[in-house]
C-alpha positions in Angstrom: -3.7 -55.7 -55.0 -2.8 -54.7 -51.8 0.0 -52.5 -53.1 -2.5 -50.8 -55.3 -5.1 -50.2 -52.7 -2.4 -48.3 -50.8 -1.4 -46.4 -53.5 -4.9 -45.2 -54.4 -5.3 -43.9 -50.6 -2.4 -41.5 -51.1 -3.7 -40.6 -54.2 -6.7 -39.6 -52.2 -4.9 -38.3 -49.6 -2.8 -35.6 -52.0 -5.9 -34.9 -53.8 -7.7 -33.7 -50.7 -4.6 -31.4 -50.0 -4.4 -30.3 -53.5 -8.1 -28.8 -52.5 -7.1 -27.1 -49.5 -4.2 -25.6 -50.9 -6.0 -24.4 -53.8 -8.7 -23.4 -51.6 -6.1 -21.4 -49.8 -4.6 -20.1 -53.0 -7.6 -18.2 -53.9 -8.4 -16.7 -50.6 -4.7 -15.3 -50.0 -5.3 -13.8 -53.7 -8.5 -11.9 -52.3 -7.0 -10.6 -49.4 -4.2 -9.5 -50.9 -5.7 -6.7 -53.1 -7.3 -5.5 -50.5 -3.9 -5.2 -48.3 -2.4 -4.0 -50.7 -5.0 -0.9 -51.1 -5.0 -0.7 -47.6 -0.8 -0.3 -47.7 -1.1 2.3 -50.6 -3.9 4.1 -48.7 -1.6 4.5 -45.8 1.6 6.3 -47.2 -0.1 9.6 -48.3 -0.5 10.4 -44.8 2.6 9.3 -43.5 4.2 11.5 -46.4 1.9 14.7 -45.3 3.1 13.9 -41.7 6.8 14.0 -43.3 6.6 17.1 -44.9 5.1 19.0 -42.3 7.2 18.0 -39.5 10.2 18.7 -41.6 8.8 22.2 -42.3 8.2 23.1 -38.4 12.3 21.5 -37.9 13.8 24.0 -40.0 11.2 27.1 -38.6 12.1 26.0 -35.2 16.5 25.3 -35.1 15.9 26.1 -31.5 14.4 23.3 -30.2 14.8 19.5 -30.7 12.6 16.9 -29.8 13.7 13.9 -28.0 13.3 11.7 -31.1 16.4 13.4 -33.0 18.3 13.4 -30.0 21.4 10.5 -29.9 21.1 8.9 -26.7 24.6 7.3 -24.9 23.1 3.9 -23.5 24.2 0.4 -23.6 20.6 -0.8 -24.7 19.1 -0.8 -28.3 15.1 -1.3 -28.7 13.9 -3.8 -31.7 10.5 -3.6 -33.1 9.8 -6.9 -35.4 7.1 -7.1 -37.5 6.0 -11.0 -38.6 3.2 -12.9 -39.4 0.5 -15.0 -36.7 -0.3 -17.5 -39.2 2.7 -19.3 -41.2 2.4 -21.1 -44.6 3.7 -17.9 -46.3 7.4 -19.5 -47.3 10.2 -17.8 -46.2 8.9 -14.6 -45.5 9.2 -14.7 -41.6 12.5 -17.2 -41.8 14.0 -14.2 -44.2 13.2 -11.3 -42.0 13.8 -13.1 -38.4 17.6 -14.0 -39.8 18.6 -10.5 -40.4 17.2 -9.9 -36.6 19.6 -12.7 -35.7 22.5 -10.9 -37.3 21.8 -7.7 -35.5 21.5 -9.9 -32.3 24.7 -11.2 -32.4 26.8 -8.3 -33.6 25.1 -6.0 -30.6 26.5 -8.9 -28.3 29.7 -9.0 -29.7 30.3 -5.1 -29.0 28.7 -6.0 -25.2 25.6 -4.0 -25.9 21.8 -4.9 -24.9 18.8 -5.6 -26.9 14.7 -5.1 -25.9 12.3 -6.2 -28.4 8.6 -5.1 -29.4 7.1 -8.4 -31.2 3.9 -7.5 -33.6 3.3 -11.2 -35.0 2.7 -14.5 -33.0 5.7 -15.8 -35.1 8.1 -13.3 -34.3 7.3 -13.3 -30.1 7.7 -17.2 -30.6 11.2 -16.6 -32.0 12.4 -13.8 -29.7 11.3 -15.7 -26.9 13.0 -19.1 -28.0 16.3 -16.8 -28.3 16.3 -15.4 -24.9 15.7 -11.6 -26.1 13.7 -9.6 -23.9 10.4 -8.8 -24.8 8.6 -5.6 -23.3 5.7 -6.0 -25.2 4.2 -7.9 -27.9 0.8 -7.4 -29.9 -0.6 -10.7 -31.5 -3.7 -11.6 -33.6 -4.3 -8.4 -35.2 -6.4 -10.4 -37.6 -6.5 -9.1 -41.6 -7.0 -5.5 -40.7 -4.4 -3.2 -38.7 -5.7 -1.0 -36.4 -3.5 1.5 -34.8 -5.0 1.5 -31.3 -3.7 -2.1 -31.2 -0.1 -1.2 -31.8 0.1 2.2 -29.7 0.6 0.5 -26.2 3.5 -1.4 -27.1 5.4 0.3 -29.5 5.0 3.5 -26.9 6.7 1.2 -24.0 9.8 2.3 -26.7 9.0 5.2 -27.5 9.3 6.6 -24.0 12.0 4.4 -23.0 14.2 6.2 -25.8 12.7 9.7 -24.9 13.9 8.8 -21.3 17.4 8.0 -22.7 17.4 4.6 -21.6 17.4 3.3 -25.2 20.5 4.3 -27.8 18.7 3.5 -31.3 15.0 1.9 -31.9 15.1 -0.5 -35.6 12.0 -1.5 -36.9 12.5 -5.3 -39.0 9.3 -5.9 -41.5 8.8 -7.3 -45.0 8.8 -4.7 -47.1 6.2 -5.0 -50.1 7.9 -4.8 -53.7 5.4 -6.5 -56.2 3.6 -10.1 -55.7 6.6 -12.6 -56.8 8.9 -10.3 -54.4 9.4 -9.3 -50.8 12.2 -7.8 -49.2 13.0 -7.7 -45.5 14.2 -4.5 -44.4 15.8 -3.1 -40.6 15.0 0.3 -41.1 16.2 3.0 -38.1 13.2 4.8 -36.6 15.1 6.2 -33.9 16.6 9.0 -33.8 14.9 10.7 -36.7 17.5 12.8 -39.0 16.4 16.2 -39.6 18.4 15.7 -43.0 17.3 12.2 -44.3 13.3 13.9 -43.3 14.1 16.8 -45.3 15.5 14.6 -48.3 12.7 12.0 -48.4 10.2 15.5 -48.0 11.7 16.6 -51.2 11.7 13.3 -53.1 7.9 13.7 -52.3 7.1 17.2 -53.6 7.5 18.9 -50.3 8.1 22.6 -50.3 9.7 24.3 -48.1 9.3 27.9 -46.5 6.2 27.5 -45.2 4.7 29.6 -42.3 2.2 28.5 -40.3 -0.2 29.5 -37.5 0.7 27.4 -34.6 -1.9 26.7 -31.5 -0.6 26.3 -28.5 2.7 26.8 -29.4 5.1 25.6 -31.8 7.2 23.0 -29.2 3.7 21.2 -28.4 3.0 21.1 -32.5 6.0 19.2 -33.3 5.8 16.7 -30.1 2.7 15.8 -31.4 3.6 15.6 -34.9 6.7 13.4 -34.5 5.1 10.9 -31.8 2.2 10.3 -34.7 4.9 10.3 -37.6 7.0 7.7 -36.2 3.1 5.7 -35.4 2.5 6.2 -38.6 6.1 5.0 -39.8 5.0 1.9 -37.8 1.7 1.4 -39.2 2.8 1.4 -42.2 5.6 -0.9 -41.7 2.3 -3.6 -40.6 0.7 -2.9 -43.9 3.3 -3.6 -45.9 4.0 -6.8 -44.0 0.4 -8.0 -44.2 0.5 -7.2 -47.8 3.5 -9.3 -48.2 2.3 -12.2 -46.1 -0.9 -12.7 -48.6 1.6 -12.3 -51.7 4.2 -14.9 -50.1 1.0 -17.1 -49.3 -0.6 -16.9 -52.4 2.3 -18.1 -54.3 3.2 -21.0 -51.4 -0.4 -22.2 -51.6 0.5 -21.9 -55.7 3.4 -23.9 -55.7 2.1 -26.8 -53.6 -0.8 -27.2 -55.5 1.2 -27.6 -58.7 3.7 -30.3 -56.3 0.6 -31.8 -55.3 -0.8 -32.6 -59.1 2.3 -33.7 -59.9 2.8 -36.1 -57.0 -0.5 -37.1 -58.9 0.9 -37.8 -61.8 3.6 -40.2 -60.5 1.1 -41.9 -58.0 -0.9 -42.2 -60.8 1.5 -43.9 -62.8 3.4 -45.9 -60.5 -0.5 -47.0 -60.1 -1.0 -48.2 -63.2 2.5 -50.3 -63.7 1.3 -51.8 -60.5 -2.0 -52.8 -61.8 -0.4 -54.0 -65.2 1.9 -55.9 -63.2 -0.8 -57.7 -61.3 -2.9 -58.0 -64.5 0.0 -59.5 -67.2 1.1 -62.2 -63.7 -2.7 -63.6 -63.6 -2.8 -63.9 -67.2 0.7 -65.8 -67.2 -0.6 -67.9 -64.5 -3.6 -68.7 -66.3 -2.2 -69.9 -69.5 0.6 -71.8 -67.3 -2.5 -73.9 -65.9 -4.0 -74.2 -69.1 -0.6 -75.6 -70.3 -0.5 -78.1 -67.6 -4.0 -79.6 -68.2 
């Protein structure tokens, strides 16, 4: 029975996993509500932010902020957004590809790339690629705080405000429902007075407002645009943590449904095994009996 004693350690072997997947199942399926609130929580303010700065743009035609200024450079900054852990499926493969794509297509026109990496996962990528990487922000653990991502999204931030820096992307998982996330390369740089105005109407903005500016209207919408485009980045992290508990959640679902049926057909292959062994002694019993 040697054959069957082997078998009946993998059997234990995929049963142990089938309990740590499933362990892991139902912990990604706690975290994830509470991402998800966190993600929802975090676009009224970006919205407000919107609205407002979009307001103060069309008070003030005279003067233009950095940020919605095109710049004539050779160099275009990359913020990616991934995961530190993996075992969330293809959620980090899906997102890094289209990163790849952009890669080689600013080669091909002889154009520059710097990277911001907010994920273990995506600095391990960017640096196996040869990018360059100005910054990177790792272990953020299950919670985002914005403090953590300041410092090295602003090494971008004033590289593009310097005019070093032609146009700053931002690459995340974008959040669509639990079975379904969608990796998106969204422009952050330079902002469009006309695509803010839009996405402020789409949101019940009104425009026309007046407002009562201290110090000065120029220092109000600095301020405003350097914490919109933070917040534009925030919530870009939200949505990707959200996503990475969904995409675990249903990896962790799947391999515990692979690993009981692995089960299954250990199981049985088992069993024929066992009958074999059973229905040879009996045949060899009755072929001694029929000798004596």
């Amino acid at each position: 029975m040697a054959a069957g004693k082997e078998i009946r350690g993998k059997i234990k072997s995929v049963e142990n996993t089938k309990k740590i997947t499933k362990a892991m199942e139902m912990v990604a399926a706690s975290k994830m509500r509470k991402a998800q609130e966190r993600m929802r929580a975090a676009r009224p303010y970006s919205e407000k932010i919107r609205n407002i700065a979009s307001n103060l743009g069309k008070a003030n035609p005279e003067y233009t902020h950095a940020f919605m200024q095109a710049n004539e450079s050779k160099t275009t900054g990359f913020i990616v957004v991934t995961t530190d852990k993996g075992l969330c499926g293809g959620m980090n493969t899906n997102v890094l590809r289209i990163v790849t794509s952009k890669l080689r297509d600013l080669q091909a026109a002889g154009d520059t790339a710097q990277a911001v990496a907010i994920g273990n996962k995506g600095l391990g990528f960017l640096n196996r690629v040869g990018a360059k990487v100005v910054a990177h922000a790792t272990q953020l653990g299950d919670t985002p705080h914005l403090d953590k991502l300041i410092g090295p999204v602003k090494v971008l931030l004033d590289a593009y405000a310097k005019g070093e820096l032609k146009a700053v992307y931002l690459c995340y998982t974008k959040f669509i429902n639990t079975m379904k996330q969608e990796p998106v390369v969204q422009q952050l740089l330079p902002l469009s007075a006309a695509e803010m105005s839009e996405q402020a109407k789409a949101s019940g903005g009104q425009h026309g407002w007046d407002y009562i500016y201290e110090p000065d209207a120029q220092s109000v919408i600095d301020d405003l645009l350097t914490r919109y485009v933070e917040a534009l980045v925030y919530q870009a992290v939200a949505e990707n943590m959200a996503s990475e508990q969904s995409a675990r959640m249903v990896a962790m679902k799947s391999a515990t449904d692979n690993a009981g049926s692995v089960i299954g057909e250990l199981k049985l292959v088992y069993n024929k095994t066992r009958q074999a062994a059973i229905t040879k002694e009996l045949s060899e019993i009755v072929a001694g009996a029929a000798a004596v």
